[in-house]
N, C-alpha and C positions, 0 to 999 in steps of 0.2 A: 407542677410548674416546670419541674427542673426537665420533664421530657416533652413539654412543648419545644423550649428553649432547643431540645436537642435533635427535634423535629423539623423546626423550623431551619437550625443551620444547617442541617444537610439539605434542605429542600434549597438552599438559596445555593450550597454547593451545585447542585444538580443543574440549578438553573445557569450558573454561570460558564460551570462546562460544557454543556449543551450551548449555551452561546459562542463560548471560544471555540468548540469545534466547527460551527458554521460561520463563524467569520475566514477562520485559516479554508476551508471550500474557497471563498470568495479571491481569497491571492493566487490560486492555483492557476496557472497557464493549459490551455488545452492543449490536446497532443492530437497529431494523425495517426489514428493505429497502425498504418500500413508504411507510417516512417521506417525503416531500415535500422536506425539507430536505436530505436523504441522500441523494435522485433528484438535483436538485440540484449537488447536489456532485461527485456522478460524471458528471452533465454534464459540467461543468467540468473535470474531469480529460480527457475525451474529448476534448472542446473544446479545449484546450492541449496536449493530444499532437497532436492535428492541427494544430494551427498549426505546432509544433517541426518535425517530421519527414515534412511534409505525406504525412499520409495522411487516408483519408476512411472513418476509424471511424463508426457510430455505435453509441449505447449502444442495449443489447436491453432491460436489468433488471441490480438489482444485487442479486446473489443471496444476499451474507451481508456481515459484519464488525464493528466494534467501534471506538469511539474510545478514546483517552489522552488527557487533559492535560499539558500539560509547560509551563515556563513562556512560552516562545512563543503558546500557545494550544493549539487542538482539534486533535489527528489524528485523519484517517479513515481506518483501513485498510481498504479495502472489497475485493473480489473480483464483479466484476462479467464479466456476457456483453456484448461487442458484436460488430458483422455488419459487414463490410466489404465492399465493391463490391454488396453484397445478396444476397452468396453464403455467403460464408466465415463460419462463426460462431468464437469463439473468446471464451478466458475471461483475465480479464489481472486481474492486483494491482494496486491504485492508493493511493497513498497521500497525501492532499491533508491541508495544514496551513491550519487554518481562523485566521486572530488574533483577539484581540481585538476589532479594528475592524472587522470584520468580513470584512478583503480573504481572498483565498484562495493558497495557493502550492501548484503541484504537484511533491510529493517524489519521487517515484516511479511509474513505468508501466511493470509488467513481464508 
């Protein structure tokens, strides 16, 4: 009994995350990749994943995504291509928090 019980509440965990992940989708703002400001930005994510984990990304084009507000400020969740060593291409999530004052933080580089 006692690992139904412990079955079932993680399945209802499951389910409810997976619901709140696609509703926070739904509030997202679309972006134009070819914004300036959204180039940009996924600089800077590139730029700070390279400093953390020194590697030597760079960005290709940022091929889609969408901001939130939140009280913090702007997120960008973008889906960009970048080329590593001049060979390797590859597509990575990034998700930078734009503030108010304009500084940036990067949330996310997956």
């Amino acid at each position: 009994m006692a690992k139904f019980v412990l079955l079932t509440s993680l399945s209802i965990l499951v389910i409810g995350f997976t619901c709140s992940s696609a509703m926070r989708v739904l509030d997202e703002t679309p972006i134009d990749p070819n914004d300036p400001t959204v180039v940009k930005i996924a600089k800077f994510a590139v730029d700070e994943r390279n400093k953390q984990v020194r590697t030597k990304f760079e960005l290709e084009k940022v091929n889609a995504g969408g901001t939130e507000t939140i009280p913090d400020g702007t997120v960008y969740q973008l889906n960009i291509s970048v080329v590593e060593s001049e060979v390797y291409f590859t597509t990575r999530f990034v998700a930078v928090l734009v503030h108010p004052d304009g500084s940036k933080e990067l949330m996310s580089f997956e």
